[in-house]
N, C-alpha and C positions, 0 to 999 in steps of 0.2 A: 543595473539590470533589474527588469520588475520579474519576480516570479511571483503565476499566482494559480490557485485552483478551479481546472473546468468541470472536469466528472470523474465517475467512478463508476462503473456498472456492476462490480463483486452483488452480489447477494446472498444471505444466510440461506442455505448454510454453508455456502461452498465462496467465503469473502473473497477468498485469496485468488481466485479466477477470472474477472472482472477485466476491463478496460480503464486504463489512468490515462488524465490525460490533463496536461498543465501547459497552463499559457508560458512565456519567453517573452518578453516583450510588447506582446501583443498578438505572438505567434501561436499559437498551439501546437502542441510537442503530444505525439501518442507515443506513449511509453510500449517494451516489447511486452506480450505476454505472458502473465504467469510473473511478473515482475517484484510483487508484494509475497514478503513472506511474513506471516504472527508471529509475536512476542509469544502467546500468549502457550499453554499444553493443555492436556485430557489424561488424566489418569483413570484408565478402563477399572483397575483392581478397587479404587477407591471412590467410584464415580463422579468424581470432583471433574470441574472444567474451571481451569483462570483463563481470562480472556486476558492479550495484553500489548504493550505497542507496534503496529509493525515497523518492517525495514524494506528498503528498495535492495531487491539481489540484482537487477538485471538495469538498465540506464538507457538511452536511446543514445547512438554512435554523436561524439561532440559535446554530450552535455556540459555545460561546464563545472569543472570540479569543486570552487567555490559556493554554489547553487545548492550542492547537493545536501547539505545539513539542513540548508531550509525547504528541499524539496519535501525530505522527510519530516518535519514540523508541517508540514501544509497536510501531508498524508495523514497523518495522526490526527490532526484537527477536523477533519472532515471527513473520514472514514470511520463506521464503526468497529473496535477493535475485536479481533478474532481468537479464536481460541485453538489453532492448529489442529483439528478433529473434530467439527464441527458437521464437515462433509463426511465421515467415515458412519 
């Protein structure tokens, strides 16, 4: 099976809200919404922000289980990483 990446629409400062959406074959698969969740925090007291890698919380019905470690390698690679408070 080919997985591969088509888009993203997240934009800073709010990443994590976006459209994923990865090929299958040759298929295109739109992932659910709200689907990306950062690695990354914001600490308010110390003004610091680590950006850092995300993860898929949510999967489209069927995906295949196998798939999904490279779904997330495809994620990371072509998304800019977020810093969970970004949007706040």
């Amino acid at each position: 099976m080919s997985l591969e990446f088509v888009s993203y629409d997240g934009s800073y400062p709010n990443l994590c809200s976006g459209t994923l959406v990865l090929s299958l074959d040759g298929k295109e698969i739109t992932f659910p919404a709200y689907c990306l969740t950062s690695g990354g925090s914001t600490d308010w007291e110390e003004d610091e922000i680590e950006e850092g890698p995300w993860r898929i919380d949510s999967w489209p019905k069927g995906f295949p289980e196998e798939l999904k470690a490279r779904a997330v390698e495809l994620v990371n690679n072509h998304i800019e990483w977020g810093c969970c408070g970004g949007c706040i």
